[in-house]
C-alpha positions in Angstrom: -12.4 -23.4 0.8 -11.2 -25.5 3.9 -8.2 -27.3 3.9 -10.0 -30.4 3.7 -11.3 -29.3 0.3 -8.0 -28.3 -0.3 -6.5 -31.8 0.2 -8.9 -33.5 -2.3 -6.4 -32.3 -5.0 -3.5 -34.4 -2.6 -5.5 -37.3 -1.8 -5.7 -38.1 -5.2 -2.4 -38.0 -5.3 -1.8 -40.9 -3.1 -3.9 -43.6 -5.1 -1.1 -46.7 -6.3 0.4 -46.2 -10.0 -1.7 -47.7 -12.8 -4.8 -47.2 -10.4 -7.6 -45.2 -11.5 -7.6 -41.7 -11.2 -10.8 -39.3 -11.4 -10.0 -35.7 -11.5 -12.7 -33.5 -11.0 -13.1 -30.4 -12.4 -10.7 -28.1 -10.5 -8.1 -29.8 -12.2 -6.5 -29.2 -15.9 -5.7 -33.0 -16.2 -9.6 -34.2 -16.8 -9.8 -35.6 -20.3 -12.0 -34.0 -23.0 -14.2 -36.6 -25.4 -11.2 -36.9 -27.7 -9.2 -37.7 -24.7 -6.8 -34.9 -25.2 -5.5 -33.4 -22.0 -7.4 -29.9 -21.5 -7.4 -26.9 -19.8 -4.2 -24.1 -19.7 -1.6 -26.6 -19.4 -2.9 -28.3 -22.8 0.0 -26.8 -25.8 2.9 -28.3 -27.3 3.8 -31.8 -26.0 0.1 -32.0 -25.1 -1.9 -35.3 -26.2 -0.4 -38.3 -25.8 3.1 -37.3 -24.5 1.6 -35.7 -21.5 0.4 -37.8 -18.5 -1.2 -37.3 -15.5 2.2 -36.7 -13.0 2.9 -36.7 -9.0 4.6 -33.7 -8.1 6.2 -33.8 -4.4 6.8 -30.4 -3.5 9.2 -29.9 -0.6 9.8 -26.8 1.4 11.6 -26.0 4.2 11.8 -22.9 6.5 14.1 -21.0 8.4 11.9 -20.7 11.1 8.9 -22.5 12.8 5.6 -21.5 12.2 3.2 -20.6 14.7 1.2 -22.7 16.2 -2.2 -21.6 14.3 -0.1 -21.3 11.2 -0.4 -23.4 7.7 1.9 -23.3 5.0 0.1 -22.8 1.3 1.2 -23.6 -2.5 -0.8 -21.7 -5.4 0.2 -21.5 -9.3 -0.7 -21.3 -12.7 -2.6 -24.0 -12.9 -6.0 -25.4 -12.1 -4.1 -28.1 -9.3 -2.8 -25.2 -7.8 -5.8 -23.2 -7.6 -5.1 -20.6 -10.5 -3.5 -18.3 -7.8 -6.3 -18.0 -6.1 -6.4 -17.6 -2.5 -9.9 -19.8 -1.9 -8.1 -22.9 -4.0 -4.5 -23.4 -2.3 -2.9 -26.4 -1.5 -2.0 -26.9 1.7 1.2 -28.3 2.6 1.4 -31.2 5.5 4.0 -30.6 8.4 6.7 -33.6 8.5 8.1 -31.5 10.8 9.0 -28.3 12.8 10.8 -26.8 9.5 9.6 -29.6 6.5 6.6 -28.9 4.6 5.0 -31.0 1.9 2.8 -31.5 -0.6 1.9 -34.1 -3.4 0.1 -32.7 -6.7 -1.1 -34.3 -9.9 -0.1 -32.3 -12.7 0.5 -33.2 -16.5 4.2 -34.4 -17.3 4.5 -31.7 -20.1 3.5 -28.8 -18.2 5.6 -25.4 -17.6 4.6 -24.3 -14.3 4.9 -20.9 -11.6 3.8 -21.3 -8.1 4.0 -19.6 -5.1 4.4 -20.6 -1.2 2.3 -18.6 1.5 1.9 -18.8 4.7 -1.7 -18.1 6.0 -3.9 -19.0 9.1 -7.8 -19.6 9.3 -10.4 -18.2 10.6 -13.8 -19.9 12.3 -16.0 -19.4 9.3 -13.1 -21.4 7.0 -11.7 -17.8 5.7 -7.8 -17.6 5.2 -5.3 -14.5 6.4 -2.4 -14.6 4.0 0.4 -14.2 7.2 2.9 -14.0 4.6 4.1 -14.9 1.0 6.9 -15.2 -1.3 6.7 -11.6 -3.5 9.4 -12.6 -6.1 8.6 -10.5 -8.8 9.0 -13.9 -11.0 7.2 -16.3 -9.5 9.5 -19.6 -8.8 9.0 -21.8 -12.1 9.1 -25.7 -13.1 9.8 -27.3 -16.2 8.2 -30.8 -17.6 8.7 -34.3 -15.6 8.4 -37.4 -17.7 8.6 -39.6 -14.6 5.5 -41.0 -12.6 6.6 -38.9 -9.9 8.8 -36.0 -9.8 10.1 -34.1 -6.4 10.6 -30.4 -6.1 12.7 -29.3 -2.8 12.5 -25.4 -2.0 13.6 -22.4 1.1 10.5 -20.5 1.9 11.5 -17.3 0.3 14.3 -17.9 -1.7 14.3 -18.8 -5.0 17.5 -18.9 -7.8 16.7 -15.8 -8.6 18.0 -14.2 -4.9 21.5 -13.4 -5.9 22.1 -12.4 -1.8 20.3 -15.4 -0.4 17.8 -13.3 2.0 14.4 -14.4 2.1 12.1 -12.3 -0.1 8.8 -12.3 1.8 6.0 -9.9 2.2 2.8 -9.8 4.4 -0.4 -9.9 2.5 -2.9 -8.1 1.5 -6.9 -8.4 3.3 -9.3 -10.7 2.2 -11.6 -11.6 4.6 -10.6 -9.7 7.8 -9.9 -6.1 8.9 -7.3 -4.0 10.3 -7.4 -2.0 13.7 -5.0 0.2 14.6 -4.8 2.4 17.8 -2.3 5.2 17.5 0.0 6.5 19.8 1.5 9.3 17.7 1.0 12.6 18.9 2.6 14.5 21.9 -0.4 14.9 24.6 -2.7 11.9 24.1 -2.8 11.2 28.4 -4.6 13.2 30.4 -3.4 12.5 34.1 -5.3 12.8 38.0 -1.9 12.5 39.8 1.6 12.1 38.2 2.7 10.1 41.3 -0.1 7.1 41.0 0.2 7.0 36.7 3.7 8.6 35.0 2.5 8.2 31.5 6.5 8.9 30.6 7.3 5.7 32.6 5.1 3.0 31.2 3.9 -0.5 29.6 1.0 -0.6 27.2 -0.6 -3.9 26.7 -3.7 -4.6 23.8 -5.2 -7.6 25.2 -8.4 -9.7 23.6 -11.3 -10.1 26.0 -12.4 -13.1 23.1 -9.6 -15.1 21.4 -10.9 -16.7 18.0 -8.9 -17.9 15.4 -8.2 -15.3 13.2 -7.2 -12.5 15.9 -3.7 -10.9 16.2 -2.3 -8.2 17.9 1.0 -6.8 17.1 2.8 -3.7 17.6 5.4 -1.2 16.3 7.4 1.1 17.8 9.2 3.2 15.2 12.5 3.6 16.3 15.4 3.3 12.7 16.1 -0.1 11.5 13.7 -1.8 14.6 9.9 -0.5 13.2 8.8 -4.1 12.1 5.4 -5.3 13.2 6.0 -8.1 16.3 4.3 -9.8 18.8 3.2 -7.7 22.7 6.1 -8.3 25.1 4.5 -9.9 28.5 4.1 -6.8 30.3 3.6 -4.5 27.0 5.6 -2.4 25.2 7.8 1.0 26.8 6.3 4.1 26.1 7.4 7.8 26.8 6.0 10.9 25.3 7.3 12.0 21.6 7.5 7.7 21.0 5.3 6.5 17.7 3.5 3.4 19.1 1.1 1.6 16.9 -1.0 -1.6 18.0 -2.1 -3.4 14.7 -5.0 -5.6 15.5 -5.8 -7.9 12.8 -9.6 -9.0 13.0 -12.0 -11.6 11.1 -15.1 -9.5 9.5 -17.3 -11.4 11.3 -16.3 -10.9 14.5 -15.6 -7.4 13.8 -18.9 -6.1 15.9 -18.3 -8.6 18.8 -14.7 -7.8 19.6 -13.9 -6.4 22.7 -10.2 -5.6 24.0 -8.6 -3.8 27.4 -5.5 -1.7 27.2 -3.3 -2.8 30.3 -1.0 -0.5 31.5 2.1 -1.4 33.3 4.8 0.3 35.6 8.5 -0.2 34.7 8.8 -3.2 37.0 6.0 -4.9 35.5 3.1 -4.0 37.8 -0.1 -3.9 36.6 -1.5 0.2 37.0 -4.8 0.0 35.0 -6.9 -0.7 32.6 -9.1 0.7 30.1 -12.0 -1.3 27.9 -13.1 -0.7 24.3 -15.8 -2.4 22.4 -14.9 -2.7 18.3 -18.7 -1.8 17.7 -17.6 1.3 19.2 -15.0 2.3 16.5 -17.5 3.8 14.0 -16.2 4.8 10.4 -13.0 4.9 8.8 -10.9 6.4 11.6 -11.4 8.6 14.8 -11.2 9.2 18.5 -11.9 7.1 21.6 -11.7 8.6 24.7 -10.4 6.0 27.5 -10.4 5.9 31.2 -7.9 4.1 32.6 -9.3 2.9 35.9 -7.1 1.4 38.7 -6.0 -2.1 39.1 -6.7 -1.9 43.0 -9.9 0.3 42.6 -12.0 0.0 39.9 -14.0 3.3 40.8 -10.5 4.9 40.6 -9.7 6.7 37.4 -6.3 7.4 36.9 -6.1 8.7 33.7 -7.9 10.0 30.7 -6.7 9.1 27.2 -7.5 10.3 23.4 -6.5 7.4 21.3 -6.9 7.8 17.6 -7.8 4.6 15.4 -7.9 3.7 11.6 -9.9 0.6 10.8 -8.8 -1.0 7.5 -11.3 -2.6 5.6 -10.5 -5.2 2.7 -10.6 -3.5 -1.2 -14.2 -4.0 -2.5 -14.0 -4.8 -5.4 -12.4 -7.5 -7.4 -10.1 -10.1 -5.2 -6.9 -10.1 -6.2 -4.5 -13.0 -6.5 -0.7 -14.3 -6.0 0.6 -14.2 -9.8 2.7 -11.3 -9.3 3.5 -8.2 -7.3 5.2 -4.6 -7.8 4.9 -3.5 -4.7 8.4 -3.7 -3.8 9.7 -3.3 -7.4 12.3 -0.8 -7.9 15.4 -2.6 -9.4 18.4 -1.0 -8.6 19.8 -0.8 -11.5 17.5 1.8 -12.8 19.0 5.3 -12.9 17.6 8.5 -10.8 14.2 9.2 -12.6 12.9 12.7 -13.6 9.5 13.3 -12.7 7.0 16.0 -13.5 5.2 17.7 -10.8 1.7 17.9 -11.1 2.9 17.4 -15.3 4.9 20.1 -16.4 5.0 22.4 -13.1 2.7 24.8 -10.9 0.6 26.9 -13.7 -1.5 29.5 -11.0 1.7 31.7 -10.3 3.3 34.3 -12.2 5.6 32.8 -15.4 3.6 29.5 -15.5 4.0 27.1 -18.2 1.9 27.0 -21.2 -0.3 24.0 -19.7 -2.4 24.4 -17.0 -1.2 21.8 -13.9 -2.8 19.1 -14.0 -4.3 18.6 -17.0 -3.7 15.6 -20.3 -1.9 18.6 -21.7 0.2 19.3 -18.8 1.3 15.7 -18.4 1.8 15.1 -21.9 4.3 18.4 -22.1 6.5 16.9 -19.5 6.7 13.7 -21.2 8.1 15.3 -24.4 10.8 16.8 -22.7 11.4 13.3 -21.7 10.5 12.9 -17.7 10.3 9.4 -16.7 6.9 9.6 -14.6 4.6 12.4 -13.5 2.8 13.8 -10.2 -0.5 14.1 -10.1 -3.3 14.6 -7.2 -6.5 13.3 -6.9 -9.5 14.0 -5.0 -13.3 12.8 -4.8 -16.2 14.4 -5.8 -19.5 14.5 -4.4 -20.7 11.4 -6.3 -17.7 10.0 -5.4 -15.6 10.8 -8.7 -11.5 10.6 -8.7 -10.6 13.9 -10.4 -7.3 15.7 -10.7 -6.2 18.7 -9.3 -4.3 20.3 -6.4 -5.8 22.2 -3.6 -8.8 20.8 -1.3 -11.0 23.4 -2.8 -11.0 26.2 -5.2 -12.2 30.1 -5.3 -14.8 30.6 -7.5 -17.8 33.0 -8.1 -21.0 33.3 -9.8 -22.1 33.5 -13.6 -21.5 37.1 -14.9 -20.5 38.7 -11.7 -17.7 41.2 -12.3 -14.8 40.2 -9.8 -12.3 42.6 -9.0 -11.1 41.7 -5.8 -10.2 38.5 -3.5 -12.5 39.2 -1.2 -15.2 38.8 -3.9 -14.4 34.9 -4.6 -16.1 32.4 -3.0 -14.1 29.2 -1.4 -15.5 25.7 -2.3 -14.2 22.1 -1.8 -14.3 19.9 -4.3 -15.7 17.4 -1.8 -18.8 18.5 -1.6 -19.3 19.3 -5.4 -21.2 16.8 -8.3 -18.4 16.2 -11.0 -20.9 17.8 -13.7 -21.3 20.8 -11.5 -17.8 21.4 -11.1 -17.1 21.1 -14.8 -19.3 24.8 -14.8 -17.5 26.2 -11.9 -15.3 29.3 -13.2 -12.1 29.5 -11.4 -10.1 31.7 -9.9 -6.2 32.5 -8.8 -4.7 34.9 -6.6 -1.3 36.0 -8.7 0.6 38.6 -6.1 -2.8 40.2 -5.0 -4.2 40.3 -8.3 -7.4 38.1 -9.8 -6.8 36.0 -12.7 -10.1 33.7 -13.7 -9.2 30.8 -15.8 -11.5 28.8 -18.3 -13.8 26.9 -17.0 -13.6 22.6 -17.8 -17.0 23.5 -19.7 -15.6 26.9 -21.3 -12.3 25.6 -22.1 -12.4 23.6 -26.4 -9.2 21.8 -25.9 -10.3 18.7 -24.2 -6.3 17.9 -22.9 -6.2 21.1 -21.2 -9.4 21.1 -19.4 -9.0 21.3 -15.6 -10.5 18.8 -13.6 -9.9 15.8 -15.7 -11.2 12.6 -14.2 -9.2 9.7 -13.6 -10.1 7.8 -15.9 -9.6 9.7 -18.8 -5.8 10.9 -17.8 -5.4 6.5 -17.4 -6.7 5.9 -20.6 -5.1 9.3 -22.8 -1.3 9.0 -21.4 0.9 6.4 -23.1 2.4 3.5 -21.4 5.4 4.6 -20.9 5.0 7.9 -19.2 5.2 6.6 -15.4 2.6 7.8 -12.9 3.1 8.7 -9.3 -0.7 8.7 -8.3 -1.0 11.1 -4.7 -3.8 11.1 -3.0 -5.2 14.0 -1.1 -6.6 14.2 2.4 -6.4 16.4 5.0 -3.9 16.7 7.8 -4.4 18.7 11.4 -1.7 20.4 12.1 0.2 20.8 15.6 -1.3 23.7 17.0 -4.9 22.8 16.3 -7.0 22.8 13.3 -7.0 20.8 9.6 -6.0 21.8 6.1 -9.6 21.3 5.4 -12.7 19.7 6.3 -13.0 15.8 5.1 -16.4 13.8 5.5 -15.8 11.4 2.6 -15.3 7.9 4.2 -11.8 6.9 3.7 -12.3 3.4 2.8 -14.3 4.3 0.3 -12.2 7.1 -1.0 -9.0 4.6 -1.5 -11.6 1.8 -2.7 -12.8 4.3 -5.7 -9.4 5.1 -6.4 -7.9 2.1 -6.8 -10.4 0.4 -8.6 -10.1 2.9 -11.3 -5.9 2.4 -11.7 -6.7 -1.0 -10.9 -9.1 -1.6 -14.1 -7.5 1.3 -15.9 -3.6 1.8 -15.4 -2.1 -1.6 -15.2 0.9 -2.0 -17.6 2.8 1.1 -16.7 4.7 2.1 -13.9 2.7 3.2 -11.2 3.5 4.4 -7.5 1.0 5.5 -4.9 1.6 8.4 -2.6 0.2 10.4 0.5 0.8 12.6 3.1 -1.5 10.8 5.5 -0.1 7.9 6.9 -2.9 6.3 7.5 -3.5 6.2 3.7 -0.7 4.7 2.8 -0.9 2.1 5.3 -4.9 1.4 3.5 -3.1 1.3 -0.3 -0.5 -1.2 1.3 -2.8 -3.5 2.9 -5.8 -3.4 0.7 -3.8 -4.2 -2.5 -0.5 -6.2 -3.5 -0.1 -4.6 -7.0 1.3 -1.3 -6.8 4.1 0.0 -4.7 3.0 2.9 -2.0 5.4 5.7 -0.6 5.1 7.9 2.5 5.1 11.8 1.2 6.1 13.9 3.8 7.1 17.7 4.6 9.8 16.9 7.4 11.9 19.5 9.4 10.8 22.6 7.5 10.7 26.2 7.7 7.8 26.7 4.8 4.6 25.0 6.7 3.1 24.9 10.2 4.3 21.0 11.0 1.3 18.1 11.3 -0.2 16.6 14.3 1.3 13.3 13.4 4.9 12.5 14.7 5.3 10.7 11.4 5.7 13.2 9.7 8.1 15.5 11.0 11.2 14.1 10.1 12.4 11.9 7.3 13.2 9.4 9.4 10.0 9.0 11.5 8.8 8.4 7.5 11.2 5.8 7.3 10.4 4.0 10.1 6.8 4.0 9.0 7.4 3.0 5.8 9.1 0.1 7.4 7.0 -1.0 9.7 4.0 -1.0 7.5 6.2 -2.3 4.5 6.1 0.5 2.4 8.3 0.7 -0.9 9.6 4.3 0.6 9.4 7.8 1.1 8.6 10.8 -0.6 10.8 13.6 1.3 10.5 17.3 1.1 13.6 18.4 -0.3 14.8 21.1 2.3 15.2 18.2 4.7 18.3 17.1 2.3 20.3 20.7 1.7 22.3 20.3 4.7 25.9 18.0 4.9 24.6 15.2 6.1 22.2 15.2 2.8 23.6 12.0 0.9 24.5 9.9 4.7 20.6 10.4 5.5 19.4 9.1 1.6 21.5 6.1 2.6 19.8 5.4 5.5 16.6 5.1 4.0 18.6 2.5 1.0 20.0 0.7 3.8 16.3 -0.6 4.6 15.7 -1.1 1.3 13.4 1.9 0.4 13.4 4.2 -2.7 12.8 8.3 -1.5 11.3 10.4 -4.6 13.0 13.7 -3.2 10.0 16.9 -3.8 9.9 20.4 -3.5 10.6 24.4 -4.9 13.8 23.6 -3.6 14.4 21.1 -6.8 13.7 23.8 -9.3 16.8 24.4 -11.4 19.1 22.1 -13.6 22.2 22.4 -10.7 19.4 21.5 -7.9 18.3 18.2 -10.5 21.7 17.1 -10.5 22.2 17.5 -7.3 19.6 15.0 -5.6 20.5 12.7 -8.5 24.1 12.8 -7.3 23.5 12.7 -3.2 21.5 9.3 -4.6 17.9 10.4 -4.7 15.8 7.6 -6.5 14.0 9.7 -8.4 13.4 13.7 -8.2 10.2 16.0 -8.3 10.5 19.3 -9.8 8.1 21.8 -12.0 9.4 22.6 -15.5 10.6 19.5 -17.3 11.1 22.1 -20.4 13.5 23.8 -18.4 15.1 21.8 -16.2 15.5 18.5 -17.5 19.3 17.3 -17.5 21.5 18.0 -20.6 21.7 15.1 -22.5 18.6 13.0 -22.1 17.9 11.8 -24.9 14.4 10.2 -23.9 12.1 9.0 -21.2 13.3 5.6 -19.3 10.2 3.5 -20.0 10.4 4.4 -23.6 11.6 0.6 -23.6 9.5 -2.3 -25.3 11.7 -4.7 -23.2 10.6 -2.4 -19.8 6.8 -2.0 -20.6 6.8 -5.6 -20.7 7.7 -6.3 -17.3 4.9 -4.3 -16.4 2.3 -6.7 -18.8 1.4 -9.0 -15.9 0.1 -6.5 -13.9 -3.5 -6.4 -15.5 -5.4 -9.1 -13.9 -8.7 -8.4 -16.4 
């Protein structure tokens, strides 16, 4: 809708009093034959009592707009367009700062709404910029006058006890996001170090095309300074071992046509070079261009080669979602350190498992009777494109009725490029200290909650409400010194499309958290959704793994300045990162930004280790063996609450 179909609910706000007034039928105050008021306002008080009302609504901000940016209301109500992005009411600029807007509503109506600021594209498509993510939307009570005024602070509502705006970006509609990555050590390959220092220079993402619609921002991740912002003139500083992301913001349709050059500037603000890049160029989900950076002063001159890696973020798929409510950023502080269990109730292919096999209803339900808050589990997609849970990117099997005896007998298959009812058949096999253990089948095994490879679904639907779920998903990382976990040809839009959908439609009304050790994951749950909270897992400074390609995830507080830039609720930080002195100081860093960190690892594994991350203020810890470990005293899990499960009621949208 474009904001002149918007205004048509305004203009008819601006007819005389005891003038006509038709409503049509976007709007809740259009009488039914009995001429009772109808639609969701219609309750108590409806009928006679409740006339058709002017609502002023008057906002102010603590900073101008830009110039290509509106200023939105949505609500509850058919006037406000039923939180729907496509039906706002824009506001009217009385000034620099002063917004406004003048509704009909009924007299007797209880209303929420929402401010938003958003731009527009050419084809009449809106970008929410930014929007007000109370958790309670901001409320008003009945007006028996002819017209009633409502003054507001874009962002703060009675409700913000410290006075700081509470605003959030939003989520894709409409348009996609580009972003070229500057996040590895040797990404320039250089002719002569005298003509082009890449340790001493500018980068610069310039639009060939400007349309409405198009952005560029940057980050560069440095602690407490990662936020997205507009290109300096001359581009931003960059040196080897910085974290520079351009995020390019794109209408769909132009998506094909877009071209952009990467300037690259000395120090003192001389222009070096230039490289171009066509967006039809940047097939799939992600991958990697390969520049040349050609001279300023001779354009047969190249002065420098560069691999730039790029993740394009497409909008979710399914579904739209709307502006009722959000928990992407809920995580109240008064809630106490939270126990979860990993992968259920622990690691079962080791020696002394538990009785449940990881990963399984069983597994999950066994650490939810020994009272853990929320549990870990991983997901992966099948062949036919199915979210099932378990661990490792593939597993070692062998054939039907072949006698295995050693490890060198198993095969190695990922689950990737397996049918779901083919893998249900697999048998499956564990190393134990050199010796082969086969395991029952998902087919062979009777017990359906201890079948392996449950499907997403069915773990959403069996677990109850109040068992908290910390939903990772798997994809591969390369690692420094060359190579990947494992191979990955599943598109990644479509893998975090399939996944959410199904949590989406299946696991609203419980606590949920999204998790991943690729970034670029996490930045696709943040931006593709507005309903659940996402938290960057990472292994930081450790002596256990080979360390990734990806500067963000080396230390905790490269994760941190990710997860700030890209509005992340958190972290989830390897636990050896926090055994040192500093432990508690670094924790605080991450609160001091307002993030959670869900602290994970072997190094959690005992009841002294549990208390300890709960006392060095860990938001919630990670361990195996709930049975075991879980702190003396606990009488049951957190969300056991009636009063708690119902603030997470208004997450279901169907």
């Amino acid at each position: 809708m474009s904001d002149h179909q918007c205004a048509a609910y305004v203009e008819a706000a601006t007819v005389p009093p005891g003038a006509l007034i038709k409503y049509g039928t976007a709007n809740e105050l259009e009488p039914s034959a009995t001429g009772a008021v109808t639609g969701a306002g219609a309750g108590a008080g409806a009928g006679a009592s409740c006339k058709p009302t002017l609502r002023e609504f008057n906002v102010r901000l603590e900073t101008p707009l830009a110039p290509e940016e509106r200023l939105g209301l949505t609500g509850d109500v058919k006037a406000l367009g039923e939180w729907q992005l496509s039906r706002c009411v824009p506001l009217d600029s009385l000034d620099e700062l002063n917004w406004q807007a003048t509704v009909p509503l009924q007299s007797c109506r209880q209303l929420e709404y929402r401010y938003f600021v958003y731009v527009e594209d050419l084809s009449g498509y809106k970008q929410i910029r930014r929007w007000e993510t109370h958790f309670k939307p901001r409320s008003l009570g009945p007006c028996s006058e002819i017209q009633c005024s409502q003054i507001d602070v874009f962002g703060i509502t009675a409700n913000n006890v410290d006075l700081k705006p509470q605003v959030h970006r939003g989520w894709l509609n409409h348009e996609v996001i580009v972003q070229l990555k500057f996040n590895s050590e040797k990404m320039f390959q250089v002719h002569d170090i005298e003509t082009f220092d890449p340790q001493h220079v500018q980068l610069k993402i310039v639009p060939v095309e400007m349309t409405a619609g198009l952005q560029v921002e940057y980050t560069k991740q440095e602690y407490g300074k990662s936020q997205l912002e507009n290109q300096p003139t001359f581009g931003v500083p960059y040196t080897k071992g910085d974290i520079v992301i351009f995020h390019i913001t794109v209408p769909l349709e132009k998506m094909l046509q877009q071209h952009f050059r990467l300037d690259c500037y000395t120090m003192s603000n001389e222009l070096l070079g230039s490289a171009s890049l066509v967006s039809s160029e940047l097939t799939g989900s992600e991958g990697l261009l390969h520049l040349r950076i050609k001279s300023a002063s001779d354009a047969e001159e190249t002065l420098a080669r560069l691999r730039l890696p790029y993740v394009i973020v497409q909008p979710y798929r399914y579904s739209p979602l709307d502006f009722k409510t959000t928990y992407a950023h809920y995580w109240p502080k008064s809630w106490p350190n939270l126990d979860v269990g990993h992968r259920g109730n622990g690691k079962s292919y080791i020696a002394d498992a538990p009785a449940e096999r990881e990963n399984t209803i069983a597994s999950f339900l066994s650490a939810h009777e020994h009272h853990a808050d929320m549990i870990e589990l991983d997901i992966h997609l099948t062949a036919d494109g199915v979210p099932v849970i378990y661990h490792d990117f593939g597993l070692r099997t062998a054939p039907p009725g072949k006698q295995i005896s050693k490890p060198d007998q198993l095969e190695y298959v990922l689950i990737k490029d397996i049918n779901y009812e083919l893998l249900k058949r697999l048998r499956i096999f564990s190393v134990i200290n050199g010796r082969v253990v086969e395991y029952p089948s998902h087919n062979a095994e009777s017990r359906p909650a201890h079948r392996i490879f449950p499907r997403l679904v069915e773990v959403l639907d069996e677990l109850p409400k109040s068992l908290g779920i910390d939903v990772e998903i798997k994809w591969p990382q390369r690692r420094q010194g060359g190579g990947s976990e494992a191979e990955q040809t599943i598109d990644k839009n479509f893998f975090a499309d399939r996944v959410l959908h199904q949590v989406i439609q299946h696991g609203c009304g419980r606590p949920i958290i999204f998790s991943s050790f690729d970034a670029d994951m996490c930045t696709m749950l943040r931006f593709k959704q507005n309903v659940f909270p996402v938290m960057y897992l990472t292994q930081g400074q450790t002596k256990k793994w080979q360390p990734f390609l990806d500067l963000r995830t080396r230390t905790f507080e490269a994760a941190v300045n990710n997860a700030q830039a890209f509005e992340l609720a958190g972290t989830a930080p390897h636990a050896e990162d926090f055994l040192g002195e500093n432990a508690a100081q670094m924790l605080q860093r991450a609160k001091d930004l307002g993030q959670i960190a869900v602290v994970w690892g072997d190094d959690c594994n005992s009841r002294e280790r549990v208390k300890y991350f709960t006392q060095i203020g860990a938001t919630a810890t990670c361990y195996d063996r709930s049975d075991l470990y879980m702190p003396d005293g606990k009488q049951e899990a957190f969300f056991k609450s009636p009063a708690l499960m119902a603030e997470f009621a208004a997450q279901c949208r169907v």
